[in-house]
ROLUM-424025 format. One record per residue (C-alpha): residue number from 1; x negated, y, z. Coordinates in steps of 0.001 Angstrom, whole numbers. Example, Ala and Ser with C-alpha at 12.3 -4.5 7.8 and 13.67 -1.06 7.14 Angstrom:
BEGIN
> 1 / -12300 / -4500 / 7800;
> 2 / -13670 / -1060 / 7140;
end
This chain:
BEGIN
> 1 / 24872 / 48398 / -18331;
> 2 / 23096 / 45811 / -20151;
> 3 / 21812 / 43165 / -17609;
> 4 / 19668 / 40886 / -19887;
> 5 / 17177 / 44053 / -20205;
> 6 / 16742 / 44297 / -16503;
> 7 / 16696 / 40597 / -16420;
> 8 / 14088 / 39469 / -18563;
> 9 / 11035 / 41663 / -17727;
> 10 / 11481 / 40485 / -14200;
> 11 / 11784 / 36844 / -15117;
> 12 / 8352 / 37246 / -17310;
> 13 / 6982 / 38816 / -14352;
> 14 / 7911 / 36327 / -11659;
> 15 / 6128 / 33224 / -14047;
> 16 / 3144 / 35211 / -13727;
> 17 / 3178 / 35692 / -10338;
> 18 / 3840 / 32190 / -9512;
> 19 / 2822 / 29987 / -12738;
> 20 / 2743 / 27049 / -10486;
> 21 / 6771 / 27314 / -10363;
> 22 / 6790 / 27374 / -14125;
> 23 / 4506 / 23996 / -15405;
> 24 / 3519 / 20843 / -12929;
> 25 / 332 / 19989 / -12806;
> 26 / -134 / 16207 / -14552;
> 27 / -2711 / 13536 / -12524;
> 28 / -5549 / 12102 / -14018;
> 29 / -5140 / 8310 / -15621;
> 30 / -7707 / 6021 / -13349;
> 31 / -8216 / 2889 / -15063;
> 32 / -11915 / 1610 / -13560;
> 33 / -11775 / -1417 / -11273;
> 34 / -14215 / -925 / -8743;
> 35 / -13738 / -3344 / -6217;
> 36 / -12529 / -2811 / -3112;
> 37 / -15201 / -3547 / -458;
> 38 / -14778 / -1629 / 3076;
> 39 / -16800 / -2103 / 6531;
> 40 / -15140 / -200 / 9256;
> 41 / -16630 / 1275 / 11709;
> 42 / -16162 / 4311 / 14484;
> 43 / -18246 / 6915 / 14220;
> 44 / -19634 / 7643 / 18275;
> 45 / -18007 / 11012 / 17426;
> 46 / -14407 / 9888 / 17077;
> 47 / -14076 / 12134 / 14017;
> 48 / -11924 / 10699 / 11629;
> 49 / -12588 / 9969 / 7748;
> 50 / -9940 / 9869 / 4995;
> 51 / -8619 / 5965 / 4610;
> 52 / -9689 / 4328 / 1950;
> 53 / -6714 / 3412 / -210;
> 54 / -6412 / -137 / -2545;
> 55 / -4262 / -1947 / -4816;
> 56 / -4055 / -5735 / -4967;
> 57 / -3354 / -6530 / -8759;
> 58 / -1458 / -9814 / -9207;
> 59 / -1906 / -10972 / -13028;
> 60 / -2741 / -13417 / -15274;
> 61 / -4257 / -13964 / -18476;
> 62 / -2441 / -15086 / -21314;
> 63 / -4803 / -15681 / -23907;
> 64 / -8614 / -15416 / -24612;
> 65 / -10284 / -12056 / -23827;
> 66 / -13154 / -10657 / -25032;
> 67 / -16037 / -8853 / -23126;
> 68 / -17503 / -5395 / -23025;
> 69 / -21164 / -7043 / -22927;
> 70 / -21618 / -10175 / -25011;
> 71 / -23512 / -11362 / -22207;
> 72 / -20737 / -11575 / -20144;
> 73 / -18724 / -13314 / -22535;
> 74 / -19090 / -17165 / -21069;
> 75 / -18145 / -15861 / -17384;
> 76 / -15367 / -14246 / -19140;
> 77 / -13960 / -17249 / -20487;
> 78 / -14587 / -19421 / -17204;
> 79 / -11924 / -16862 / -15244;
> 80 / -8546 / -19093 / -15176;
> 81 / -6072 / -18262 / -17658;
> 82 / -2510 / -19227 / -17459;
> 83 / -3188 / -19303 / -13064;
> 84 / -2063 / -16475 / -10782;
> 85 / -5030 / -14584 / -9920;
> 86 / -5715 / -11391 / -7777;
> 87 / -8090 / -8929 / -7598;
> 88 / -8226 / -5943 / -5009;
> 89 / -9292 / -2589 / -6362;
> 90 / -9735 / 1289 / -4834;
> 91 / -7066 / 3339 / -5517;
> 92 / -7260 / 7069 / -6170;
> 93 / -3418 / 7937 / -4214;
> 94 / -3952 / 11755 / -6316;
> 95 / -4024 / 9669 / -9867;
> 96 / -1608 / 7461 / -11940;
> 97 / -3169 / 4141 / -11837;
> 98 / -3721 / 1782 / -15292;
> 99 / -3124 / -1035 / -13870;
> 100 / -4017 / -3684 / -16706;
> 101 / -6908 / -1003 / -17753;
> 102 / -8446 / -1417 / -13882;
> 103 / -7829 / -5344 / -14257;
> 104 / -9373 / -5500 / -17114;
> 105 / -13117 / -3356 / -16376;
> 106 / -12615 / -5090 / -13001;
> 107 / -13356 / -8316 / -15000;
> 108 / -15888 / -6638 / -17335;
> 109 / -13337 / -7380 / -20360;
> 110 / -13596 / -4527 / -23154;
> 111 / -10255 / -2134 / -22349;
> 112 / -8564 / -2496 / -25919;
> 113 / -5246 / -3504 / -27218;
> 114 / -6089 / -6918 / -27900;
> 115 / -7342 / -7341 / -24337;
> 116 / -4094 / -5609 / -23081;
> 117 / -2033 / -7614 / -24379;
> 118 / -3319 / -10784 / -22434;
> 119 / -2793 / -9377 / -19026;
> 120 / 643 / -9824 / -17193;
> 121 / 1247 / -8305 / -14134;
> 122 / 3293 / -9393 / -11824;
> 123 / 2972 / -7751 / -8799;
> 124 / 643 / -4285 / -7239;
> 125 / 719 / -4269 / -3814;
> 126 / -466 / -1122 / -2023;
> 127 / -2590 / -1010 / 1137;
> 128 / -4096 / 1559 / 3109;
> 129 / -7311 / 229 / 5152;
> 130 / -9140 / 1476 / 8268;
> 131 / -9710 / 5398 / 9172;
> 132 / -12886 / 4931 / 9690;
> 133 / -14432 / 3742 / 5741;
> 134 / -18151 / 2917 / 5217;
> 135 / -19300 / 1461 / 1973;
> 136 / -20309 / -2571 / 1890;
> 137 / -24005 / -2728 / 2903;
> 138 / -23727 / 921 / 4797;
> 139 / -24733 / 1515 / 7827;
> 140 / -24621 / 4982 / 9832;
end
């Protein structure tokens, strides 16, 4: 009896029936900064709401970078370079984070390879804050 006929059809069968076994599914690439500004509060309720998840990004620049808006150029140049600096971001915890892409629209720099090149990072440090989120300047 030849097993590798039997075989086969049911192996072709079982990918169909579960694909998922078969091929991962890859995560998006999130590289906005949007800062990370949270008010907690607790909702009268006492439901719940999904934490709001961050990164602090240490870096620094290593060289001069160059805006996405020329009119942001000269505040641009004024951020430190050479210096430690920090920035804290949102994190999506369902993507794979770009860091130096998220430092880098964080400090309205254009996201090329030039730019790249002038960001080190030294450190991400991840933090989960409050259950209870509501957006800077929300109320509710």
């Amino acid at each position: 009896m030849n097993i590798t006929k039997h075989i086969a059809p049911f192996a072709i069968a079982m990918a169909a029936v579960f694909p998922a076994v078969s091929r991962a599914d890859v995560p998006l690439v999130d590289g906005i900064g949007r800062p990370a500004r949270v008010l907690c509060k607790t909702l009268p309720n006492g439901m719940q709401v999904l934490a709001v998840h961050m990164d602090k990004i240490v870096f620094q620049i290593t060289g001069p970078l160059t805006a996405f808006a020329a009119a942001d150029q000269m505040a641009l140049n004024a951020v430190p370079q050479l210096t430690t600096l920090d920035i804290k971001v949102l994190d999506d915890p369902r993507t794979v984070a770009d860091v130096k892409g998220k430092v880098l629209t964080f400090l309205g720099a254009a996201d090329n390879a030039v730019n790249r090149t002038f960001i080190k990072i030294e450190n991400v440090v991840y933090a989960v804050v409050c259950p209870n989120p509501e957006p800077a300047g929300g109320g509710g």
